[in-house]
BANU-293185 format. One line per 3 residues: for each residue x, y, z of C-alpha. Coordinates in nm, 3 decimals, m for minus. Example, Ala and Ser with C-alpha at 12.3 -4.5 7.8 and 13.67 -1.06 7.14 Angstrom:
2
1.230,m0.450,0.780; 1.367,m0.106,0.714
This chain:
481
m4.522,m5.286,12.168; m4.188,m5.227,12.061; m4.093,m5.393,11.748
m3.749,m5.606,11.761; m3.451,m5.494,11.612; m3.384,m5.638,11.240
m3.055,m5.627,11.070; m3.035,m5.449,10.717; m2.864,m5.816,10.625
m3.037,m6.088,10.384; m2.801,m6.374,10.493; m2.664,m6.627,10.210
m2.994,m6.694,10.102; m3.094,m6.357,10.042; m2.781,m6.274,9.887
m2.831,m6.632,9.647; m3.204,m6.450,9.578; m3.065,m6.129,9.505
m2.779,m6.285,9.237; m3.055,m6.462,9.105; m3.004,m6.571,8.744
m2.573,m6.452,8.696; m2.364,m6.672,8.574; m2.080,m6.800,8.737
m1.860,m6.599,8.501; m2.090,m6.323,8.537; m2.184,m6.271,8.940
m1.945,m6.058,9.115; m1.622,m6.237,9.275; m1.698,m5.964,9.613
m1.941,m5.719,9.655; m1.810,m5.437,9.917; m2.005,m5.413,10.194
m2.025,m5.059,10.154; m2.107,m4.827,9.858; m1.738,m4.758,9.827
m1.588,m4.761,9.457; m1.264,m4.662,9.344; m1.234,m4.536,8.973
m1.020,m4.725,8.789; m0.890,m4.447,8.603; m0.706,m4.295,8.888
m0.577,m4.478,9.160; m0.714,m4.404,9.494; m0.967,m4.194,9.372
m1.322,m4.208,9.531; m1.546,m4.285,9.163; m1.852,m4.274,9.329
m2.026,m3.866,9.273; m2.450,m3.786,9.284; m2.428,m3.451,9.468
m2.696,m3.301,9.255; m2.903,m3.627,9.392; m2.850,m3.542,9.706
m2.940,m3.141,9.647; m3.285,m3.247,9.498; m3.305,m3.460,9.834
m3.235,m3.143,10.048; m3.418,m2.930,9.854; m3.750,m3.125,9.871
m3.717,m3.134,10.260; m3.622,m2.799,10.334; m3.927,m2.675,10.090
m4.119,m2.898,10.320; m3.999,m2.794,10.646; m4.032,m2.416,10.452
m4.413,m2.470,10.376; m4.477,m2.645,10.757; m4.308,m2.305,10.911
m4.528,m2.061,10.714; m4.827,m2.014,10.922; m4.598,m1.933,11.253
m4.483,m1.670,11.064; m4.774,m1.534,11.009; m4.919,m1.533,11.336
m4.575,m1.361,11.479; m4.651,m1.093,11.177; m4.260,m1.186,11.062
m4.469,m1.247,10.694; m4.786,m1.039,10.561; m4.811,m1.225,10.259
m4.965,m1.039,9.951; m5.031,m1.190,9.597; m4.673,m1.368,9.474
m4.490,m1.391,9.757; m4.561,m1.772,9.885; m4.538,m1.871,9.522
m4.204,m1.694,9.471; m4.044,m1.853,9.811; m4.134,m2.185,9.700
m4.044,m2.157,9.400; m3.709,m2.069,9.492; m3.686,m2.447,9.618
m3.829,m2.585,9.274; m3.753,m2.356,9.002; m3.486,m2.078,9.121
m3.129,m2.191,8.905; m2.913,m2.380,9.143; m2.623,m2.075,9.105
m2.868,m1.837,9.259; m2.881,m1.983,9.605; m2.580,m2.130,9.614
m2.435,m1.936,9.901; m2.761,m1.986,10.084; m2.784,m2.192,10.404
m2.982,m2.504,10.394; m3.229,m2.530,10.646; m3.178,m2.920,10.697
m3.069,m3.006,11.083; m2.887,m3.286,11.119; m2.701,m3.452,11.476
m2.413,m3.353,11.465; m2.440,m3.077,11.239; m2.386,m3.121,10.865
m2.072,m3.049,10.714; m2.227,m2.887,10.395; m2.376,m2.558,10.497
m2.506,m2.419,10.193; m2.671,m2.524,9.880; m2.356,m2.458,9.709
m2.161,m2.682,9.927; m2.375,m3.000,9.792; m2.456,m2.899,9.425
m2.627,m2.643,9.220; m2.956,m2.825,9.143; m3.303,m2.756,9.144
m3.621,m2.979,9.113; m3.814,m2.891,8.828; m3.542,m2.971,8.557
m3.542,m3.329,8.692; m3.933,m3.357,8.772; m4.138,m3.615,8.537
m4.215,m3.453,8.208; m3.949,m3.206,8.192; m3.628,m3.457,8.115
m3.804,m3.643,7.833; m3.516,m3.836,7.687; m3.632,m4.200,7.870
m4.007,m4.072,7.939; m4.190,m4.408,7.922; m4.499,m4.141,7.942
m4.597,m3.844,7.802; m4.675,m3.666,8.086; m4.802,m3.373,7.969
m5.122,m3.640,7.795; m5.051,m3.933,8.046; m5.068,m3.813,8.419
m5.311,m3.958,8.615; m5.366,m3.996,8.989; m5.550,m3.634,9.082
m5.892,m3.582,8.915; m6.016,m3.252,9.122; m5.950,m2.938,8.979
m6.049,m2.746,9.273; m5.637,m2.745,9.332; m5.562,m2.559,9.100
m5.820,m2.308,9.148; m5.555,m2.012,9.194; m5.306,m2.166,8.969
m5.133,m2.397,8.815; m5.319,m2.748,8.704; m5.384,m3.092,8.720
m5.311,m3.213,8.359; m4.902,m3.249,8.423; m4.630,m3.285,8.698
m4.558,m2.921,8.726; m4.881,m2.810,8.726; m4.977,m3.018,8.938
m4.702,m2.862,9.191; m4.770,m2.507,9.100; m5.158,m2.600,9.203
m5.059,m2.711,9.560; m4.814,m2.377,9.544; m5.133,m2.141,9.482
m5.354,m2.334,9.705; m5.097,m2.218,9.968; m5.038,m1.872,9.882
m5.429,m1.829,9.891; m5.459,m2.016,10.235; m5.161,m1.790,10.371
m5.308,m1.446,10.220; m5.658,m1.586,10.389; m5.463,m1.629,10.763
m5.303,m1.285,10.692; m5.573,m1.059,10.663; m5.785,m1.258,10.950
m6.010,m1.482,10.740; m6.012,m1.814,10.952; m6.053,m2.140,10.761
m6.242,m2.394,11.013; m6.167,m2.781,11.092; m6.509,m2.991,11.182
m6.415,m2.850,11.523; m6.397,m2.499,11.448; m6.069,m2.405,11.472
m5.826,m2.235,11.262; m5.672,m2.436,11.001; m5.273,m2.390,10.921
m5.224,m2.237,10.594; m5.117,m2.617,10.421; m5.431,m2.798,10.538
m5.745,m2.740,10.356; m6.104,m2.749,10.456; m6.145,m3.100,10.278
m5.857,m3.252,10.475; m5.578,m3.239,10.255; m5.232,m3.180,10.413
m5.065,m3.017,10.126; m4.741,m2.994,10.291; m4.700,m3.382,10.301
m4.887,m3.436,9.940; m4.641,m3.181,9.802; m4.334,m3.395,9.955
m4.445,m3.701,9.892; m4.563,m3.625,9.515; m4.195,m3.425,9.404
m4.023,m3.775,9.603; m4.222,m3.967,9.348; m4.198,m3.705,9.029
m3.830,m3.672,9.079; m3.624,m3.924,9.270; m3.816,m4.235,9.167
m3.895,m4.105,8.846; m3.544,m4.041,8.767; m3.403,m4.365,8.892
m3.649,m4.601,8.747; m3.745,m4.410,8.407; m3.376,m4.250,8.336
m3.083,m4.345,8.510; m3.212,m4.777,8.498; m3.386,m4.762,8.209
m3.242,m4.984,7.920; m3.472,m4.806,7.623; m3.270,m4.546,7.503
m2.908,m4.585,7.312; m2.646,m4.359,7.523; m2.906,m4.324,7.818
m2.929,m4.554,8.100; m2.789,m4.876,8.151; m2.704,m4.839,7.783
m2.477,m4.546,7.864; m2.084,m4.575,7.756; m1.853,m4.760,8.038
m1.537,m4.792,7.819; m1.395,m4.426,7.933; m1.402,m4.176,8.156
m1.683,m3.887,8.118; m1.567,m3.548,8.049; m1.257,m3.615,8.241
m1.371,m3.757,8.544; m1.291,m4.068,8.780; m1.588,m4.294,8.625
m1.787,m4.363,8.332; m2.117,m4.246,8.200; m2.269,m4.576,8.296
m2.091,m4.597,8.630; m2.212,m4.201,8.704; m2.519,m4.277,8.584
m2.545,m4.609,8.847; m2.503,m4.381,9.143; m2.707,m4.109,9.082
m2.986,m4.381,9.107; m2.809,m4.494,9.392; m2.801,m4.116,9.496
m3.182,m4.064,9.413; m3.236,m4.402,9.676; m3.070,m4.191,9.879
m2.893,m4.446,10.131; m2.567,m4.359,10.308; m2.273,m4.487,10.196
m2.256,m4.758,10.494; m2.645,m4.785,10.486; m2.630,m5.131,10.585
m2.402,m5.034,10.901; m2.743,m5.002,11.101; m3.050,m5.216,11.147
m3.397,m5.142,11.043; m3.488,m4.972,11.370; m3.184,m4.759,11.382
m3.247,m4.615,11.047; m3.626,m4.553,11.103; m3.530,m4.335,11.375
m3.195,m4.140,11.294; m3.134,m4.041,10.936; m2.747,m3.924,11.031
m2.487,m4.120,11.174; m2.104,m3.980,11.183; m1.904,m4.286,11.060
m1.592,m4.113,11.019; m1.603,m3.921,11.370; m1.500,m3.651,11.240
m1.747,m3.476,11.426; m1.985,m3.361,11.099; m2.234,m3.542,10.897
m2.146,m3.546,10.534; m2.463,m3.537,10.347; m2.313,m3.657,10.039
m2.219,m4.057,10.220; m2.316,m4.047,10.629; m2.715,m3.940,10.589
m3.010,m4.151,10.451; m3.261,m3.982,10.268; m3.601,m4.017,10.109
m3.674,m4.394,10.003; m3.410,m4.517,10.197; m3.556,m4.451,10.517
m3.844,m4.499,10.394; m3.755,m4.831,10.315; m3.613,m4.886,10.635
m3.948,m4.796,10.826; m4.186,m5.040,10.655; m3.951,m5.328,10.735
m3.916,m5.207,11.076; m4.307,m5.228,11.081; m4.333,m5.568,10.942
m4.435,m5.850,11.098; m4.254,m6.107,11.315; m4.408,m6.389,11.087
m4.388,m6.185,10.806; m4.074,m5.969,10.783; m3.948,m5.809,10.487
m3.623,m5.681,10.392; m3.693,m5.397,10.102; m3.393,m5.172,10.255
m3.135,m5.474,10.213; m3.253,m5.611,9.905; m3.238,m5.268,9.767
m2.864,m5.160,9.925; m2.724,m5.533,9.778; m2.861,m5.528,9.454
m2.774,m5.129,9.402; m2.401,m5.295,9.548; m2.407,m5.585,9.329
m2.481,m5.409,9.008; m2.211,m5.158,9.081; m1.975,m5.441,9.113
m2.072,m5.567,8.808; m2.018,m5.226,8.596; m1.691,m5.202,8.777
m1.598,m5.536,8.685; m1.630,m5.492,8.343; m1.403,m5.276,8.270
m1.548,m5.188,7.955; m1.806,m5.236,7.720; m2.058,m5.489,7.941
m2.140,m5.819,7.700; m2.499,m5.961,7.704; m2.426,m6.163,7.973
m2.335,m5.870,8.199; m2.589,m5.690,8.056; m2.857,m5.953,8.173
m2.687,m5.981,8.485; m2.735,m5.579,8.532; m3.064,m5.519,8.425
m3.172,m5.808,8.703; m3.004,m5.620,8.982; m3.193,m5.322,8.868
m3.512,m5.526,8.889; m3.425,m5.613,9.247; m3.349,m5.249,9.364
m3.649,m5.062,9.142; m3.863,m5.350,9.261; m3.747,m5.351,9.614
m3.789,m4.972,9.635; m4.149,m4.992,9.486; m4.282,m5.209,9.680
m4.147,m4.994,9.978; m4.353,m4.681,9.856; m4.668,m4.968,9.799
m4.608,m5.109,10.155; m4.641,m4.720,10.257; m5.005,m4.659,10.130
m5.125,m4.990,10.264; m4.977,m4.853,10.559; m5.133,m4.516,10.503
m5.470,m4.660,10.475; m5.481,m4.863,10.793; m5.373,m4.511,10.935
m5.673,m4.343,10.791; m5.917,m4.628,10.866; m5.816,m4.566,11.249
m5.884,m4.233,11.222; m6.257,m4.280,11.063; m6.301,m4.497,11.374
m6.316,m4.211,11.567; m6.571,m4.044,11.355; m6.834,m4.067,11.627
m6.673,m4.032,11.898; m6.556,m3.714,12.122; m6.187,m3.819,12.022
m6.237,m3.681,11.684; m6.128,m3.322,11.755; m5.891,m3.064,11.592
m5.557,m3.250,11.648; m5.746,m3.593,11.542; m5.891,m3.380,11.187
m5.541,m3.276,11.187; m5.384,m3.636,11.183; m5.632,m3.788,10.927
m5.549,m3.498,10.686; m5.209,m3.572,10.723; m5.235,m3.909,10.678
m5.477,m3.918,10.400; m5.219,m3.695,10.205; m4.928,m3.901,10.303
m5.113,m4.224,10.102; m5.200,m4.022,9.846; m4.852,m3.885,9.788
m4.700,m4.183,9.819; m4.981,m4.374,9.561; m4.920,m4.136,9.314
m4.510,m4.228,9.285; m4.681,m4.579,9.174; m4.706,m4.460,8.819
m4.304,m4.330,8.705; m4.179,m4.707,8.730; m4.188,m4.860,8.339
m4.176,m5.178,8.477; m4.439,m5.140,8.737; m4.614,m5.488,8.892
m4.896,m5.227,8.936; m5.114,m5.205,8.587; m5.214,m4.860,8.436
m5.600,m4.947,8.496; m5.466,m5.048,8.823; m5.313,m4.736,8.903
m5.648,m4.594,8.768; m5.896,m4.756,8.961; m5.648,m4.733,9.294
m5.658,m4.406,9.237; m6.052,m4.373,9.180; m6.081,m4.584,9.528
m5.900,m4.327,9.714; m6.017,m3.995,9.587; m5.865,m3.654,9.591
m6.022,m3.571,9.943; m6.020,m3.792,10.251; m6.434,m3.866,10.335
m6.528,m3.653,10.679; m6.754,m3.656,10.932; m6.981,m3.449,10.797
m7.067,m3.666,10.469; m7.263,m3.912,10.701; m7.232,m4.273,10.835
m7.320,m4.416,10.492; m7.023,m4.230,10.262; m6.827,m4.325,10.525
m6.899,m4.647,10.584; m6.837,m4.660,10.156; m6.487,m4.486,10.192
m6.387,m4.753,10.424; m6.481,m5.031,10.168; m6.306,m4.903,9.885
m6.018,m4.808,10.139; m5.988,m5.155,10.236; m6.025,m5.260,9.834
m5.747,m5.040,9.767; m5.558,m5.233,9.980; m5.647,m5.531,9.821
m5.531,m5.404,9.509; m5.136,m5.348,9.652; m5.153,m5.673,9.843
m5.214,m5.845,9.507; m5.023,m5.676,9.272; m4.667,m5.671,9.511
m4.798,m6.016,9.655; m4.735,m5.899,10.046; m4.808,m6.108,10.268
m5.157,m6.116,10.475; m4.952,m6.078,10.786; m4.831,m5.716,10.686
m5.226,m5.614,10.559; m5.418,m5.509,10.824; m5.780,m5.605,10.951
m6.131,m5.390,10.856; m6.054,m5.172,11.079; m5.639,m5.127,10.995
m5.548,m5.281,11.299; m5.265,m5.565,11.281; m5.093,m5.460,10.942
m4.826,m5.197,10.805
């Protein structure tokens, strides 16, 4: 049934909510409707810049569209892959320096087409510099002692590891390059139904494609927001950044730059609220201006933002929730406030600040948390197919994907600071969901176990972000997310 249309609007309730606790003297006299903010060093100047935000956003889906196109290109025999040579092209996504593809087309397709065309047109960024554990200044963690989430270190069996973020990524890159090498030279790697497996899909069921997105989403946009650009921990970092003059020369302040590349790391549109819930689950582009281009830098919605946008649009009728507004008006409202300012913000405006950050972190959080309760109702459908004739290739398929997708998207759980979700929460969620989805083949009883502590794991989220029953899902993930 089709789901009705919801407006990316709280009302004056939700906007009271999302004010919360400012002060009269403190709460900002109009928040734009848009993410639209002049600097007020030079008149009629556009102070609003995160184009190496949005790079790291195109870069993480054209290395997944990249690692989804591999196997095609095998079977054409337009790639004979030999030892190095997946590693290297993905690498070229995460590590290569920004300068070195800059004249490089991106591989993004947007309706109508995008007015950036190359790499250099958006930013010269990559995604390790920015991944968890390798910008340490507001690290809440030591990642290289503190990662948790994967426990299997048959990843990393031809590379790479599971002890740290990057590792972690270079294990899924090797686990690849074997599979690919495998395809090339005609050694077939079997679903339950004995067919050939695409190079990003192992036997165990783990879509690495979509655990590779999901996990640099996680390691680098939400890491960055929540843990670097909103964090309040760190003199000269943060929210605790300068806002008295411009930085470097440029139309805003450190603080005010430092805002929007959270805002840019969300990854909403400029005019995100423009569209309703439904609208942005199913277009990421819209051309505002007519000018007959999509501007990736203010007319596309990336990443959490759409993600945001989904789960709301999935919510339900007696339960609705409004993550993608909440988020957009406090990341607006905060904004307003640093503008407001004018200078150095005073404890009240600092109170006011760090609240609005709550509300977007929080908002976006609970998004990625809505997502793996999602996730698991998705996989608990697919292990009621387990003995039936409907279980086939294409279904083995699905449940790998998503498996990977809630695993991916549980893993993000741990780069908040301020986290509803406990670190022997995040533990045991993780030790309830495994590194492997559970297959036909382990028997009606592991199965039948897997769907308990899939359906605990739930319980977990539902507790911890306090979502409604409504939104949950039965035994059998029917009726929820």
């Amino acid at each position: 049934m089709e789901m009705p249309a919801r407006t990316l609007s709280l009302g004056l309730l939700g906007l009271a909510l999302v004010l919360g606790g400012c002060t009269e003297e403190v709460a900002p006299s109009v928040v734009p409707e848009a993410y639209d903010y002049e600097s007020r060093f030079e008149a009629g100047i556009d102070s609003v810049s995160h184009s190496g935000q949005t790079a790291r956003q195109v870069l993480i889906l054209d290395l997944t569209k990249h690692v989804g196109g591999i196997t095609e290109e095998i079977d054409t025999g337009t790639f004979a892959p030999t030892e190095g040579d997946v590693v290297a092209r993905l690498e070229y996504f995460f590590s290569l320096d920004g300068s070195d593809r800059a004249s490089d087309p991106i591989l993004l397709s947007v309706e109508p087409a995008a007015l950036q065309t190359t790499y250099g047109d958006i930013s010269g960024a990559n995604l390790i510099a920015k991944l968890a554990g390798n910008d340490t200044a507001t690290d809440h963690r030591d990642w290289a002692t503190e990662f948790a989430g994967w426990n299997d270190p048959a990843i990393a069996a031809n590379g790479g590891g599971i002890g740290n973020p990057t590792d972690f990524v270079r294990a899924m890159f090797g686990t690849i390059e074997a599979n690919a090498i495998a395809r090339a030279i005609g050694t077939d790697r079997l679903s339950p139904a004995g067919e050939a497996l695409p190079v990003h899909v192992t036997e165990s069921g783990v879509d690495l494609q979509q655990l590779l997105a999901k996990f640099l989403l996680g390691g680098v946009t939400f890491s960055q927001a929540a843990d670097d650009y909103t964090d309040d921990d760190v003199m000269g970092k943060g929210l605790l950044s300068d806002n008295t003059e411009a930085a470097d020369g440029d139309p805003f302040t450190s603080l005010e730059h430092g805002w929007d590349e959270a805002f840019g790391y969300f990854g909403a549109a400029t005019a995100y609220g423009d569209r309703s819930v439904s609208e942005i689950a199913a277009s990421r582009a819209v051309d505002r201006n007519g000018d007959g281009a999509i501007d990736l830098l203010r007319e596309c919605d990336f990443g959490a933002s759409v993600n945001a946008g989904k789960r709301d649009h999935g919510s339900a009728d007696a339960a609705p929730t409004n993550f993608a507004a909440q988020a957009f008006l406090a990341f607006r409202t905060g904004r307003t406030i640093i503008s407001d300012a004018g200078g150095a913000l005073d404890a009240d405006q600092m109170a006011a600040l760090t609240e609005q950050r709550d509300l977007a972190i929080g908002a976006w959080e609970a998004a990625i948390a809505a997502t793996v309760v999602h996730y698991i109702n998705d996989v608990l459908g697919d292990m009621g197919d387990f003995d039936t004739a409907a279980y086939d290739h294409d279904a083995f398929l699905n449940h790998a994907k998503h498996w990977s997708e809630m695993k991916g998207f549980a893993m993000m759980l741990q780069f908040n600071p301020r986290s509803p979700l406990g670190r022997d929460q995040f533990v045991q969620l993780h030790t309830l969901l495994g590194d492997a989805p559970v297959l036909p083949a382990a028997g009606a009883g592991a199965a039948d176990d897997y769907r308990a502590s899939l359906r605990e794991a739930r319980g977990i989220l539902a507790a911890a972000y306090a979502f409604d029953a409504a939104n949950i899902g039965d035994d059998a993930g029917q009726g929820g997310w």
